[in-house]
ZASENU-720374 format. One record per residue (C-alpha): residue number from 1; residue in three letters; chain; x, y, z. Coordinates in steps of 0.2 Angstrom, whole numbers, plus 5000, padded with zeros to 4 digits. Layout:
REM ZASENU-720374
[NUM,ala,A,[X,Y,Z]]
...
This chain:
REM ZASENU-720374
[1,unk,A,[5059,5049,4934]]
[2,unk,A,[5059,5039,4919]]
[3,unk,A,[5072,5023,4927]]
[4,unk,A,[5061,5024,4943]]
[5,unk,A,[5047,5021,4933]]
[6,unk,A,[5052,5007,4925]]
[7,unk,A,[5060,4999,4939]]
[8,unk,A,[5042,5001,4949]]
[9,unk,A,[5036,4993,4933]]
[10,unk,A,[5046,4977,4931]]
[11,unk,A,[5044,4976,4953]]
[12,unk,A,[5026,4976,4951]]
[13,unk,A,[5026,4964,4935]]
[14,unk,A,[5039,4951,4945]]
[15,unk,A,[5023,4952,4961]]
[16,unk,A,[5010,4948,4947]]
[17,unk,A,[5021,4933,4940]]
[18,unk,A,[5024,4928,4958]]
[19,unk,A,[5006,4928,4963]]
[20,unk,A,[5002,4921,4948]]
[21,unk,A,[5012,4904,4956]]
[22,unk,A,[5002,4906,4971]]
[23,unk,A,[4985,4904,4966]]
[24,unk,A,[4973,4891,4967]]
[25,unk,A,[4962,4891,4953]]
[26,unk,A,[4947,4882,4959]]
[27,unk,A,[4944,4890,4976]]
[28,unk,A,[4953,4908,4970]]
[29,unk,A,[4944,4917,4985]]
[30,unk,A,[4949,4908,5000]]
[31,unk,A,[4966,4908,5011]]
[32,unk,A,[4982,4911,5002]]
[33,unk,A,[4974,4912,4985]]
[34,unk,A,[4963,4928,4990]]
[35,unk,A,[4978,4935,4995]]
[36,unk,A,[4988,4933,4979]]
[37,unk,A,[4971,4938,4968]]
[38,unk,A,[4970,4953,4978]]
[39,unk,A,[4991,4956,4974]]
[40,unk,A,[4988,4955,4955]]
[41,unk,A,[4975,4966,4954]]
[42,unk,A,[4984,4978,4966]]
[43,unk,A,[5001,4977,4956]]
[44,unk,A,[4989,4977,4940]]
[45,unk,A,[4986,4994,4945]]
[46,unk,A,[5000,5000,4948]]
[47,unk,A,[5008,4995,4933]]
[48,unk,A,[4993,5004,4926]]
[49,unk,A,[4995,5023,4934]]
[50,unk,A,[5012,5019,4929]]
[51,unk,A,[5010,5021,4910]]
[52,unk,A,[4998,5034,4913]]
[53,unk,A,[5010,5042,4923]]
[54,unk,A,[5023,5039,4907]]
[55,unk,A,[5011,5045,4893]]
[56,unk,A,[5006,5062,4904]]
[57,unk,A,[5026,5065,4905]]
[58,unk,A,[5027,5063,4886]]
[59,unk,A,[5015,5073,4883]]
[60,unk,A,[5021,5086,4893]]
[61,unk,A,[5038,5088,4886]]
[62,unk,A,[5030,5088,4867]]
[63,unk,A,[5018,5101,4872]]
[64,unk,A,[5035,5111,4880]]
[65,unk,A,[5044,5107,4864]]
[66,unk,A,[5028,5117,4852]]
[67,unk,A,[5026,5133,4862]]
């Protein structure tokens, strides 16, 4: 779980940085620019629930490793 997390990860960071090429800064809602705002923020939060998803695993096997 934890390598398929981090592969997800560095997938979603490579879309962000590849998006980030695409977009067109001073019309940044029309045409292929939308499409590349609306990729970040989607890959944004994935990378997101990712860590969440990472923290809650941690703190599951610490509170295993207490009782």
């Amino acid at each position: 779980m934890k390598v398929f997390t981090w592969i997800i990860t560095i997938l979603a960071l490579g879309l962000i940085i590849f998006n980030a090429t695409k977009l067109d800064f001073e019309a940044p809602f029309e045409g292929e620019s939308y499409t590349a705002v609306l990729t970040i923020i989607a890959s944004l939060c994935a990378v997101i629930l990712l860590q969440i998803l990472r923290i809650s695993k941690k703190i599951e096997t610490l509170s295993k490793k207490h009782k």
